[in-house]
C-alpha positions as CSV (number, residue, x, y, z in Angstrom):
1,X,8.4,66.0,-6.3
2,X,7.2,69.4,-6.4
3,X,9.6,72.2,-7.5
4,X,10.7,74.5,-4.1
5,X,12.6,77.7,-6.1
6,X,10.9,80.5,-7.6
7,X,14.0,80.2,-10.3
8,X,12.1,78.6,-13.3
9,X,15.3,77.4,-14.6
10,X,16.6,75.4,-11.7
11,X,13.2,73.1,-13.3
12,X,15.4,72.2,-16.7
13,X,14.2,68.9,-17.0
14,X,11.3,68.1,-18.8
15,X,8.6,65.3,-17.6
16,X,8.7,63.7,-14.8
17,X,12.6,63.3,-14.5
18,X,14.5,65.2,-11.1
19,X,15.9,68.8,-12.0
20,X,19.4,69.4,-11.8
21,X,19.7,70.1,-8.2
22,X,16.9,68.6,-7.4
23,X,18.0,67.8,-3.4
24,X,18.6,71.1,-3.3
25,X,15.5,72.7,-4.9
26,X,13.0,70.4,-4.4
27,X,10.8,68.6,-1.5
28,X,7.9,66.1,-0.9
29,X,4.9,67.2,0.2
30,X,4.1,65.7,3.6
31,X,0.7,65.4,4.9
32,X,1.7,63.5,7.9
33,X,4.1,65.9,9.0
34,X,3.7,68.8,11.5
35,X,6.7,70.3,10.6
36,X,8.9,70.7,7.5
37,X,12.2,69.3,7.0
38,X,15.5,70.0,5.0
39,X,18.9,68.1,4.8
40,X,22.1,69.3,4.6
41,X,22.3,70.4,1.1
42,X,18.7,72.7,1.1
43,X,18.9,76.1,-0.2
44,X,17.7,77.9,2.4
45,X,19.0,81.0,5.2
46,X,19.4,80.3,8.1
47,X,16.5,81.8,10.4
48,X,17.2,85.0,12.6
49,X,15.1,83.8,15.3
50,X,16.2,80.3,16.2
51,X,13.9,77.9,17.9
52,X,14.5,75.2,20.0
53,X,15.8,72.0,18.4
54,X,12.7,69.4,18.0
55,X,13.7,65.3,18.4
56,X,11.6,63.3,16.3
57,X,10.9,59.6,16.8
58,X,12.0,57.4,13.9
59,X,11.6,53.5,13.8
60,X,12.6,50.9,16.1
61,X,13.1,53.7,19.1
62,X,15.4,55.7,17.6
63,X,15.2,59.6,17.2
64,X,16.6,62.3,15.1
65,X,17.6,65.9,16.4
66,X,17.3,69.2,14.5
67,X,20.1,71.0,14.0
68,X,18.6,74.6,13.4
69,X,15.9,76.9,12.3
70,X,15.7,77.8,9.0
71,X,13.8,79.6,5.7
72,X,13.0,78.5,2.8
73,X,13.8,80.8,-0.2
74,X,10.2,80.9,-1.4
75,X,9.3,84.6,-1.6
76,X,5.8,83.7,-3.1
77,X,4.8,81.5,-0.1
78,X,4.0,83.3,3.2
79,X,6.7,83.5,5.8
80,X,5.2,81.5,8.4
81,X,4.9,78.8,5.3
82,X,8.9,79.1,5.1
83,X,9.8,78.2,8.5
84,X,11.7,74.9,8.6
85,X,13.8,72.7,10.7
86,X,17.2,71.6,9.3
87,X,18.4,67.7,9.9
88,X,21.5,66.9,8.0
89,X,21.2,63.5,7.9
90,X,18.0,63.3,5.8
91,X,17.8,62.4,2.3
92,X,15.4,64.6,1.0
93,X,13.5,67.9,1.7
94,X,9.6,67.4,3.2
95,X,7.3,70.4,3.7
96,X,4.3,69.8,5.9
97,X,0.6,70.9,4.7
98,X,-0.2,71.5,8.2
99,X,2.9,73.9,7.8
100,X,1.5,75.7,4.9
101,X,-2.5,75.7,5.7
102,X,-1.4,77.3,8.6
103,X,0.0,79.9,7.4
104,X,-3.1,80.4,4.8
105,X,-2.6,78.2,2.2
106,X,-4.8,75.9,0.1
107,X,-3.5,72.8,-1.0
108,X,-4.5,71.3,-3.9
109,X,-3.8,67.4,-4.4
110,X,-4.6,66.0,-8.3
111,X,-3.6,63.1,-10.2
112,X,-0.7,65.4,-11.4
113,X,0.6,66.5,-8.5
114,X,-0.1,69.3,-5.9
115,X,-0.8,72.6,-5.9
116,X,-0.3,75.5,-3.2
C-alpha cells in the first residue's frame, strides 16, 4: 500500500506493517483502473462540481454504483490527479495510473513499491 496523506505522521508504522488509519490514508495503486475509488471511511472533501454517478461491473453480473464525486486531500498531486469516485461499500481505497498520467504524472513501479 502506498501512503495517500501528505501528514508524515499518519505513516507511524515502520516496515511493511498498515499505518494507523491506514483505510483511511492509504490506497492501492490500480493499473487496471480508469478511475479511482474510495470507501466510506476515505479522507477526502467532497467535490464542488459533482459528476454523474458511474456503475461499474463486478463479477457474476453484478454492478456497483458511485455514490459521489470527490477529492483527495493530496495537495502535492495535481487536481485533476485528486478527482475520485466514492463507493461505500468498498474495502479499500484504489487510485488509477490512468488517473494520475493523465493529469501529468509519472509512475514509477520498483521492487519496493511505486512512485509518483
Amino acid at each position: 500500500m502506498n501512503n495517500l496523506n501528505d501528514n508524515e505522521h499518519l505513516n507511524d508504522t515502520p516496515g511493511c506493517t498498515n499505518p494507523t488509519n491506514y483505510l483511511k490514508t492509504s490506497a492501492f495503486i490500480d493499473s487496471a483502473a480508469s478511475i479511482s475509488l474510495v470507501g466510506q471511511k476515505a479522507l477526502c472533501k467532497i467535490a464542488e462540481i459533482q459528476e454523474k454517478n458511474k456503475s461499474l461491473g463486478i463479477p457474476k453480473g453484478a454492478s456497483m454504483e458511485t455514490t459521489q464525486t470527490v477529492e483527495l486531500l493530496l495537495a502535492k498531486f495535481p487536481k485533476a490527479a485528486r478527482r475520485a469516485f466514492r463507493i461505500p461499500s468498498i474495502t479499500h481505497n484504489l487510485v488509477a495510473v490512468s488517473e494520475l498520467c493523465d493529469a501529468g504524472c509519472t509512475v514509477y513501479f520498483h521492487k519496493h513499491g511505486v512512485e509518483i
